[in-house]
N, C-alpha and C positions, 0 to 999 in steps of 0.2 A: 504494500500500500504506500510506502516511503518513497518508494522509486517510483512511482506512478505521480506523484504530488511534486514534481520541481519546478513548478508552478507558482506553488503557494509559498516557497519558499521562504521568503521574503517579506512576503504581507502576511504570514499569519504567527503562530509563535505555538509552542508545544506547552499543551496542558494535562494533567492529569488527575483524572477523578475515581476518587475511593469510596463506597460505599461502604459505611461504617456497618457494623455487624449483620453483613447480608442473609446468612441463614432465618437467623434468628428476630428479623424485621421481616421477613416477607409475610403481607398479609394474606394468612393461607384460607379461606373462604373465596376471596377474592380468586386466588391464583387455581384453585378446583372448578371455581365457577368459568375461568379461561379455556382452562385444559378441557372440560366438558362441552364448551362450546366448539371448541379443535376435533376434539374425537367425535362429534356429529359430522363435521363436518368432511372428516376425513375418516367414513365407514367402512371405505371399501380397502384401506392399508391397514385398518383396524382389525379386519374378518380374515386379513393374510395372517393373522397371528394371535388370534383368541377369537373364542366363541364366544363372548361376552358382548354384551353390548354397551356402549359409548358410558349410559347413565352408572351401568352395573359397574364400571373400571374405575369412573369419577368420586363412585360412594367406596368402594373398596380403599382408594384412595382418603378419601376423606378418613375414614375409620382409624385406618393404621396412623393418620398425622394425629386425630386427638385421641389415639390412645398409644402416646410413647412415654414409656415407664423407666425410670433409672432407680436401682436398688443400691443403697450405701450400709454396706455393716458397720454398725455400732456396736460394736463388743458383743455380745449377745443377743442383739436384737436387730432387725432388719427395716430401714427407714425405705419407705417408698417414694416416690416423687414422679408428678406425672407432669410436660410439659404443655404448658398452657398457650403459649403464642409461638409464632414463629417454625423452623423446621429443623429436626435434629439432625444436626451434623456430621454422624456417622450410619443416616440411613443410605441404601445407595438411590430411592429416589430423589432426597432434596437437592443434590445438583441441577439435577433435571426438572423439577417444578421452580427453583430458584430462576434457571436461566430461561424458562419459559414466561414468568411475572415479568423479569427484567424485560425483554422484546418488548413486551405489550409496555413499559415504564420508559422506556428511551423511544417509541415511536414518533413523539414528535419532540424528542430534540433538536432537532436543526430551527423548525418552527418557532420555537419559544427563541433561539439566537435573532434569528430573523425579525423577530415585535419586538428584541430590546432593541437593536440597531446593529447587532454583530453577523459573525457569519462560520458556522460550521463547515468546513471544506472537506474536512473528514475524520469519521471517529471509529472507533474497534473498541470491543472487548472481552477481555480474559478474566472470569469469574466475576470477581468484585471491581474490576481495577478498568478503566476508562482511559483510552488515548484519544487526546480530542487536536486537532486543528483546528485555533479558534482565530478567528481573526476580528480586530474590535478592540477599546481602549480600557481602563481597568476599571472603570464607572461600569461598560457594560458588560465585560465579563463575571462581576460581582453579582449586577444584578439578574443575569441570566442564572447563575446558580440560587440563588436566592428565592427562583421560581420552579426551578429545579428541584429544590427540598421543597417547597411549596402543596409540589402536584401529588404527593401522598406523605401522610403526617407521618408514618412507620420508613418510612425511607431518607434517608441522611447522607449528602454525600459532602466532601471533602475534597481541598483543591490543593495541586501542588503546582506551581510554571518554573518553567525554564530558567535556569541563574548563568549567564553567560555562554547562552543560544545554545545549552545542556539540559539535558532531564532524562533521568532514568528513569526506564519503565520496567518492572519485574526483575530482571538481571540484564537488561541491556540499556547502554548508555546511549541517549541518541542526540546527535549533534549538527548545529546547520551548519555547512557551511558554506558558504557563496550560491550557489544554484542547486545544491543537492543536498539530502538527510545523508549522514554518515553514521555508524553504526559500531560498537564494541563491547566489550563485555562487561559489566557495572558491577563491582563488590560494595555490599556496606561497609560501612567505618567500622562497624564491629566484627569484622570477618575476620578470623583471627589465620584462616588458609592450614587448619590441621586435617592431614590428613592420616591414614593408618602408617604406621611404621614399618619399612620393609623387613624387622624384626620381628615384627607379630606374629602371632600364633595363627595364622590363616594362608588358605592355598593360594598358590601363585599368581591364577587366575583371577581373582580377585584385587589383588594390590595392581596388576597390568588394565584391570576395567577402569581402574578409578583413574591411571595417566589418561584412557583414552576417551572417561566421560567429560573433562577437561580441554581435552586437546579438540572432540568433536564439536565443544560448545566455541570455544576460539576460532576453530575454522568458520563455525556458519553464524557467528555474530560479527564478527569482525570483517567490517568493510572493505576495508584499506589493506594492502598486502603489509605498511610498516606496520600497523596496532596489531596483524595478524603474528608479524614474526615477533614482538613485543612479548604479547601473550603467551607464547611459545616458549620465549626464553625464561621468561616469568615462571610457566610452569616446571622448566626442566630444574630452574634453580629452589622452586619448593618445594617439589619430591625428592632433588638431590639432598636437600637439607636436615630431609628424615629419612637419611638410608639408600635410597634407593642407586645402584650402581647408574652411569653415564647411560654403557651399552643399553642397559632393560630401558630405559625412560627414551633410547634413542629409537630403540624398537619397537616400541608400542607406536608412540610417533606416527614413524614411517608404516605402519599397518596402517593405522585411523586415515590417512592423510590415501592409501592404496584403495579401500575400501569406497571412503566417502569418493573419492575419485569414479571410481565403476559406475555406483548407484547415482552419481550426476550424471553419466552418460549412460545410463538404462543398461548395464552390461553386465553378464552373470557374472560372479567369483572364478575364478580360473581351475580346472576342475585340478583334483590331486592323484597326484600320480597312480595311490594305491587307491583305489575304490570300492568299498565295502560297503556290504548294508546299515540301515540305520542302526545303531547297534542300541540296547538296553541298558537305557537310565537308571541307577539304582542310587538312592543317597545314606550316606554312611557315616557318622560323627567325623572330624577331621582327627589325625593322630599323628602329626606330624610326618617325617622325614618315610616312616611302615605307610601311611597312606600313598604317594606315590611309588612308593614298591608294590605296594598292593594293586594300583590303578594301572600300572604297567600288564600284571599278570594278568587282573580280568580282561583290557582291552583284546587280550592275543585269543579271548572265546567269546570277542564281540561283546563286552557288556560295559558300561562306562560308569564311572564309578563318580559321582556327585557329593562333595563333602560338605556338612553339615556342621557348626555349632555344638559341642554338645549340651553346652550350658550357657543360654542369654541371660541378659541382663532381663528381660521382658518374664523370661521362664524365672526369676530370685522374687525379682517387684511382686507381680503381679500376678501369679498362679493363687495363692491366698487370698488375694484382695478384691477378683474378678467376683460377681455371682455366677451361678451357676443354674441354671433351671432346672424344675426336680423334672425325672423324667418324664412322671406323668403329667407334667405341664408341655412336653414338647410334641413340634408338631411331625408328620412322617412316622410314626409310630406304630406298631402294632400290638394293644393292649389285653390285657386276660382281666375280663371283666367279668365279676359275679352275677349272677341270674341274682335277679329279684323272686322270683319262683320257689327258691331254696329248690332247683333240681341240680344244685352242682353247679363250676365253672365251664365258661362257655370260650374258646378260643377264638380268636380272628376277629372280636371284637364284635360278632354276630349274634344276637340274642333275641332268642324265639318266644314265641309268644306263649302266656302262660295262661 
């Protein structure tokens, strides 16, 4: 979209809007009575994938948002709490009801710039977070936002502009300059850049992911070939500084840079020499120096050997502290339920008439 705009270069200036606690602001009656109007409207993509109908998906919907329940143990006793507004943010629909409210809440954006006296030339967004091209003086970008929180009382957004024709948006840095946007990679001031230690207790593959989720983010944020090779050496010198040898950090590198290379020209991976079938994934605790001797041996009867963790931090915290649903609260189940009849237990959850 940057490259598409070198146009507005000049006349317009980069802004950025945050919606302040999105999940949990979106007004969810409203945003069911959307979605119900969409799934009418669209029955026949709806019938490619359920037998239900429009209103029946809407209320099923509705149901599960106001009945979301969080359990806190209190020593012996169990506190329930059930969420009253807004969407929980670890269900996997409210992504998806969230960014569907939003559509309908930014549709007339541009409109509302337009009656203060400015002008949207162009905006995007990723979850909560707003890239706007605004064009207009600070009188009317104030007051455009201003009408902005205006148009629903549960919705809040917040502004950030440019400081010296910069502004970061998520982790990239975006920059005018003369007739084009330019582009790099943006760290917070809190970014302290740790990453695992080529000492650690973990397989190889892993410490070689971490040079090359780095080296792929520098390649395709980084505009300019100097801030690309910048970043490059930037990286080489903060994995070198935890360990990690020249060679490994020079060859991860040159793989990512091989790689990304093919799939910008649509081109397969170059096939390898020895060609076997897919071989059998099995994951196994790691055990240091015996796991690769191990993964050696199974490879030679085709089976690939996946190392595991044995013990997370998430598995110490957390295993105690989680609820856990009694069984016979879960759903997928198959229960041994007693006859009311007194003629004995009834299996498969089938119970005849008495």
């Amino acid at each position: 979209m940057l490259q598409n705009m070198t146009h507005a270069v000049n006349s317009c200036r980069l802004v950025s809007l945050d919606v302040e606690a999105m999940f949990p602001s979106i007004p969810t009656q409203t945003a069911i009575s959307l979605i119900r109007t969409q799934l009418r409207d669209n029955r026949d993509a709806l019938s490619d994938v359920t037998c239900l109908k429009p209103d029946a998906v809407a209320d099923l919907l509705n149901i599960s948002i106001q009945n979301c329940h969080a359990v806190i143990q209190d020593g012996d006793k169990e506190r329930w709490f059930r969420q009253t507004t807004g969407l929980a943010m670890g269900k996997s629909y409210s992504p998806v009801v969230a960014d569907l409210y939003m559509g309908h809440w930014e549709a007339d954006l541009e409109l509302l710039a337009a009656n203060c006296g400015g002008r949207v030339h162009a905006f995007c967004r990723y979850a909560d977070d707003y890239l706007v091209l605004f064009e207009g003086s600070d009188d009317i970008l104030s007051t455009w936002v201003n009408q902005l929180n205006s148009k629903d009382s549960s919705i809040n957004v917040t502004t950030d502009l440019e400081v010296n024709r910069q502004l970061p948006y998520l982790d990239i840095c975006i920059t005018r300059r003369d007739d084009k946007f330019c582009t790099k990679v943006y760290r917070k001031s809190c970014n302290t850049n740790q990453v695992p230690a080529f000492s650690s207790y973990t397989e190889t593959r892993y410490l070689r992911a971490a040079i090359r989720s780095d080296c792929t983010r520098a390649i395709r944020y980084c505009s300019s070939m100097r801030d690309r090779q910048q970043e490059l050496d930037f990286i080489r010198q903060k994995f070198h500084h935890h360990g990690y040898p020249r060679s490994f950090i020079d060859s991860a590198i040159q793989k990512t840079r091989t790689d990304l290379r093919l799939k910008a020209r649509a081109l397969p991976a170059p096939p390898s020499a020895n060609s076997h079938p897919a071989p059998v994934r099995v994951s196994v605790p790691f055990a240091g120096p015996l796991f690769y001797q191990l993964k050696r041996e199974a490879s030679k009867i085709g089976i690939q050997l996946v190392s595991k963790p044995s013990v997370t931090i998430g598995s110490l915290l957390c295993s105690k502290a989680k609820h856990h649903l009694p069984k016979l609260q879960q759903s997928n189940v198959i229960y041994r339920i007693e006859c009311s009849c007194q003629r004995g237990p009834v299996d498969n959850g089938i119970i005849p008439r008495s």
